[in-house]
BANUKE-111564 format. One record per residue (C-alpha): z, x, y. Coordinates in steps of 0.2 Angstrom, whole numbers, padded with zeros to 4 digits. Example, Ala and Ser with C-alpha at 12.3 -4.5 7.8 and 13.67 -1.06 7.14 Angstrom:
residues 2
(pt (0039 0062 -0022))
(pt (0036 0068 -0005))
end
This chain:
residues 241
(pt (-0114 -0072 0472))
(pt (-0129 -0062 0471))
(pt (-0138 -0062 0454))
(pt (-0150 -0048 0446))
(pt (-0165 -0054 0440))
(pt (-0179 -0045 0428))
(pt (-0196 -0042 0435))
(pt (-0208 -0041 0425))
(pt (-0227 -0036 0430))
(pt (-0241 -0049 0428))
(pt (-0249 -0052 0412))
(pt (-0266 -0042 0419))
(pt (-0256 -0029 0426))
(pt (-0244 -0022 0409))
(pt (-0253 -0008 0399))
(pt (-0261 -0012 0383))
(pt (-0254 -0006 0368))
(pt (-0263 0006 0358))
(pt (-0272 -0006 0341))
(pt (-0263 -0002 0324))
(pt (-0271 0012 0315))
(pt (-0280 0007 0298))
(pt (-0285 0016 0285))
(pt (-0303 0024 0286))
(pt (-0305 0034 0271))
(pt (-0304 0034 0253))
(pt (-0288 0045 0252))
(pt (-0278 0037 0269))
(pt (-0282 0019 0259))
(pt (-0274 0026 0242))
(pt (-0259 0032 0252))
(pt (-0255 0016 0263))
(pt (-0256 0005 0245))
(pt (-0243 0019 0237))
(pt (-0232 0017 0251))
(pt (-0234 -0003 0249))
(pt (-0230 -0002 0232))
(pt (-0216 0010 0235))
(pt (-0210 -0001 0247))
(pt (-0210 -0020 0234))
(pt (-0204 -0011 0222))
(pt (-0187 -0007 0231))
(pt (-0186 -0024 0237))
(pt (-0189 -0029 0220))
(pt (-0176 -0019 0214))
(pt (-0164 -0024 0228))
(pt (-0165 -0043 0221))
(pt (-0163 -0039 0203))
(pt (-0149 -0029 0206))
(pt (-0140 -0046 0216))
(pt (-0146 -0055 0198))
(pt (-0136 -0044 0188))
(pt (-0121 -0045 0200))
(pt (-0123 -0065 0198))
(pt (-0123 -0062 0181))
(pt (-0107 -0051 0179))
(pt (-0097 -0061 0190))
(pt (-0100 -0075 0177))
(pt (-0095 -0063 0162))
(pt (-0079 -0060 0172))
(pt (-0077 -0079 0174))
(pt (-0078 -0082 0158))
(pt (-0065 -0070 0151))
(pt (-0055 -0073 0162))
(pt (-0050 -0090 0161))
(pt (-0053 -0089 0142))
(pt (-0040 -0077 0143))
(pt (-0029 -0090 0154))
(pt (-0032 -0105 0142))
(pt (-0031 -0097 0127))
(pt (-0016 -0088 0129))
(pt (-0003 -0099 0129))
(pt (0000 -0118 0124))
(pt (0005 -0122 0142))
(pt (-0010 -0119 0148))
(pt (-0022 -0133 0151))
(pt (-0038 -0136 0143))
(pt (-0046 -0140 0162))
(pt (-0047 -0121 0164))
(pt (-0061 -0121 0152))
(pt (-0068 -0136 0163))
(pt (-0065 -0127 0178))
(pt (-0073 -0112 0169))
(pt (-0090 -0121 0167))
(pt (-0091 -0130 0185))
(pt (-0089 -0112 0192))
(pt (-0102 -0104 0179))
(pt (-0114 -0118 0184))
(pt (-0111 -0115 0202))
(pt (-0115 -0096 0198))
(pt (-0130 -0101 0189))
(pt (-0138 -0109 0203))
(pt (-0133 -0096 0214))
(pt (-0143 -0082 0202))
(pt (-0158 -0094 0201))
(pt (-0161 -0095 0220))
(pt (-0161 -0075 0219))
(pt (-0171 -0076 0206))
(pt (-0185 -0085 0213))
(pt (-0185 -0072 0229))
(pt (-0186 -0058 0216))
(pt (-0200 -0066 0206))
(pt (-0213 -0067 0222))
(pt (-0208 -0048 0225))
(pt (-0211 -0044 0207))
(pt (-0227 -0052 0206))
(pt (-0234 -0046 0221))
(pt (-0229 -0026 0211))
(pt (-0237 -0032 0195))
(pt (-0254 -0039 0205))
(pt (-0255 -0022 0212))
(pt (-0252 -0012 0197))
(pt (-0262 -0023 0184))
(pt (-0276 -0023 0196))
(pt (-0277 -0006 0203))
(pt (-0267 0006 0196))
(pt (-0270 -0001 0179))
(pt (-0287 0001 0182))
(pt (-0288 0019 0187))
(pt (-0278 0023 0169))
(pt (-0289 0012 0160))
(pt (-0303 0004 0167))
(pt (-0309 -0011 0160))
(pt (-0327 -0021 0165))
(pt (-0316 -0040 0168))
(pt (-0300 -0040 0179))
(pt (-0293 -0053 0191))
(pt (-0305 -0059 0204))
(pt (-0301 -0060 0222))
(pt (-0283 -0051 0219))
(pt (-0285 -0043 0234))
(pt (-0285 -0057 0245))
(pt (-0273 -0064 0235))
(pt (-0261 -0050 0238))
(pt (-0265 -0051 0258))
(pt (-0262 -0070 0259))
(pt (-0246 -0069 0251))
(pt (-0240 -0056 0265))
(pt (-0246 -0068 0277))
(pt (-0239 -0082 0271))
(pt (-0224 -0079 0260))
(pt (-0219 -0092 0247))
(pt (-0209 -0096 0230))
(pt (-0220 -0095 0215))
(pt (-0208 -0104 0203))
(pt (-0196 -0119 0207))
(pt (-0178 -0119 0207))
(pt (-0178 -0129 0192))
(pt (-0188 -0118 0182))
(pt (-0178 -0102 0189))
(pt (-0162 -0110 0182))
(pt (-0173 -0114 0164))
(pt (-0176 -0095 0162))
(pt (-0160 -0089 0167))
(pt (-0149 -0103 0156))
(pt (-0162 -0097 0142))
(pt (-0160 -0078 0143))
(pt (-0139 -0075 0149))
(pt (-0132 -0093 0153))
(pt (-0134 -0101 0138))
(pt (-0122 -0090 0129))
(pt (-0108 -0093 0140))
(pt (-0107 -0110 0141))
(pt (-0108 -0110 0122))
(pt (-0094 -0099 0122))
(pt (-0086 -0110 0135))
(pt (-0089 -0125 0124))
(pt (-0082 -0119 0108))
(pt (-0066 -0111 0117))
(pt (-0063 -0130 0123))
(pt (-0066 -0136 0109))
(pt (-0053 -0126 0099))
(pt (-0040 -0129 0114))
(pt (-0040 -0149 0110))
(pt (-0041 -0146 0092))
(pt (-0029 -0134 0088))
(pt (-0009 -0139 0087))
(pt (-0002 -0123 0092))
(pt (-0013 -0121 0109))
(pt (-0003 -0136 0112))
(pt (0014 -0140 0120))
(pt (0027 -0143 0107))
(pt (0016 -0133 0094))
(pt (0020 -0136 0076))
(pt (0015 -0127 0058))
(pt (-0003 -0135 0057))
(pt (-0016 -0128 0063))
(pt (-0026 -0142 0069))
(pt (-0025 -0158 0074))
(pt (-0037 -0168 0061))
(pt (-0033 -0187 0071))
(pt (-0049 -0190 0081))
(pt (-0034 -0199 0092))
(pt (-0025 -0183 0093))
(pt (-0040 -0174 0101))
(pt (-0047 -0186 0114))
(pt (-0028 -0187 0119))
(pt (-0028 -0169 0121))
(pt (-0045 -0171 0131))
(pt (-0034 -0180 0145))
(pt (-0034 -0173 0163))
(pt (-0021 -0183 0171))
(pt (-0027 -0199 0175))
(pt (-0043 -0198 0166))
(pt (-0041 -0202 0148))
(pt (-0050 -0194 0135))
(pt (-0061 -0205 0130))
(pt (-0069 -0202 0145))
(pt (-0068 -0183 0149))
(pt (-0077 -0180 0130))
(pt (-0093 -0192 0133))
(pt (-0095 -0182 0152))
(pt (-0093 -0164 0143))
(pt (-0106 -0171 0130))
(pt (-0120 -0178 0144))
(pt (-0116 -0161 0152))
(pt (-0122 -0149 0139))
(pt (-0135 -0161 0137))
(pt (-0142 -0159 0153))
(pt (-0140 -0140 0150))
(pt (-0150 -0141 0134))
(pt (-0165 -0153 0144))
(pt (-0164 -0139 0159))
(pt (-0167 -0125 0146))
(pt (-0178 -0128 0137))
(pt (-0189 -0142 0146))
(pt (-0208 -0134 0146))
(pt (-0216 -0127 0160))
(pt (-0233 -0119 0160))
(pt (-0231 -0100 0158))
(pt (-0239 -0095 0175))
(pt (-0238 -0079 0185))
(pt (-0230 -0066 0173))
(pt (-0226 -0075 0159))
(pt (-0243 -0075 0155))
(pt (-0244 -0058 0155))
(pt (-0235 -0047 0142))
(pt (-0218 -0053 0134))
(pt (-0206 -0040 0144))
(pt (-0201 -0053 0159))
(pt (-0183 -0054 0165))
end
C-alpha cells in the first residue's frame, strides 16, 4: 500500500521570513499603543460580561427555588439548601473569571494611568518601570489576585446578599407553621423542638443539619471579609468591580 509522505526542504534551504515590522516614529508608536489598548479593553469587557452572566444566573437561582419553597407547605426546606450549594458553586465559577478579567483590566488601567493619564494631565512622579512591567506581563501572563481573594470581593459586593436572602427564606421555612404540612392557625412554631425537627432531611436529624448551616455561613462571613492587602487597583481609586 503506497503512502504519501511531506517533503519538506532543508532547514538552510526554506526562505526566511521577513522580521516583524516595529514602530519607528513618534506617531506609528502612538498608533500600535491605541490599537493595544483597543484590543484589552475588549477582552476586558469580554470577561466582565461572563461575570455578570455568572452573576444573573444566580439571581435566577435564587428566585426560583424561593419560589418553589416558599410556595406551598409541601415543599421541602432542602430546596433552600439546594439553593445555596448551587449559588456557592456559581460563586466559584464567577471568581475563577474574575481573576482572568482582573489581569486584563490591570494591564488597561497601567496603560491608561501611566500614559494616557499623563498626556491629559502630566504630573512630575508616575509609576516607574510600567513599561517593562506591561511588557513582562505579555510575555509571561499570570493571575494577579488568588482565587480566594476573587471569591472575598465577589461574596462582598453581589454574593453576600443572596445568601442572606437564602438564609432568612430557610429560616422562615422551618419556623413557620403554615409552610408546613398539616399547617394550622399559628403562624410559627415557637418549640426550639418544633424547628430542629423541621430542619430534618431524611435521615439526618435536625440537630445536625442546623449546626452545618451555621459553620457554613460562618465560613462565608471568614471568606468575605478576611483581609488582604489592597494591591493592583484597589489602591487606586474606589470605582473597582
Amino acid at each position: 500500500m503506497d503512502t504519501k509522505t511531506s517533503w519538506s526542504p532543508p532547514a538552510d534551504q526554506r526562505p526566511e521570513l521577513p522580521a516583524p515590522v516595529f514602530p519607528s516614529t513618534p506617531g506609528e508608536f502612538i498608533t500600535v499603543l491605541a490599537h493595544y489598548h483597543r484590543a484589552e479593553i475588549a477582552r476586558m469587557a469580554g470577561w466582565r460580561d461572563r461575570i455578570d452572566r455568572t452573576t444573573n444566573w444566580a439571581i435566577t437561582v435564587v428566585g426560583a427555588m424561593l419560589s418553589v419553597s416558599l410556595s406551598t407547605p409541601s415543599a421541602h426546606h432542602g430546596v433552600v439548601l439546594f439553593a445555596m450549594v448551587l449559588v456557592l458553586l456559581l460563586l466559584v465559577i464567577e471568581s475563577r473569571r474574575y481573576r482572568f478579567f482582573d489581569v486584563y483590566r490591570a494591564r488597561v488601567r497601567r496603560l491608561e494611568r501611566n500614559y494616557y493619564a499623563q498626556v491629559l494631565s502630566p504630573e512630575k512622579e508616575v509609576e516607574k518601570g510600567w513599561a517593562t512591567v506591561l511588557g513582562e506581563d505579555l510575555r509571561r501572563p499570570k493571575f494577579l489576585i488568588s482565587l480566594e481573594q476573587a471569591m472575598s470581593r465577589r461574596l462582598r459586593r453581589n454574593y453576600c446578599w443572596l445568601f442572606v436572602i437564602l438564609l432568612l427564606a430557610w429560616l422562615l421555612k422551618i419556623t413557620s407553621a403554615k409552610l408546613q404540612l398539616g399547617a394550622g392557625q399559628a403562624e410559627l412554631g415557637f418549640s426550639l423542638t418544633d424547628w430542629i425537627g423541621n430542619a430534618a432531611i431524611g435521615p439526618l436529624p435536625g440537630w445536625l443539619v442546623m449546626p452545618a448551616v451555621v459553620v457554613f455561613y460562618a465560613w462565608l462571613a471568614f471568606a468575605a471579609f478576611r483581609h488582604y492587602e489592597d494591591g493592583g487597583e484597589l489602591a487606586y481609586g474606589n470605582v473597582h468591580v
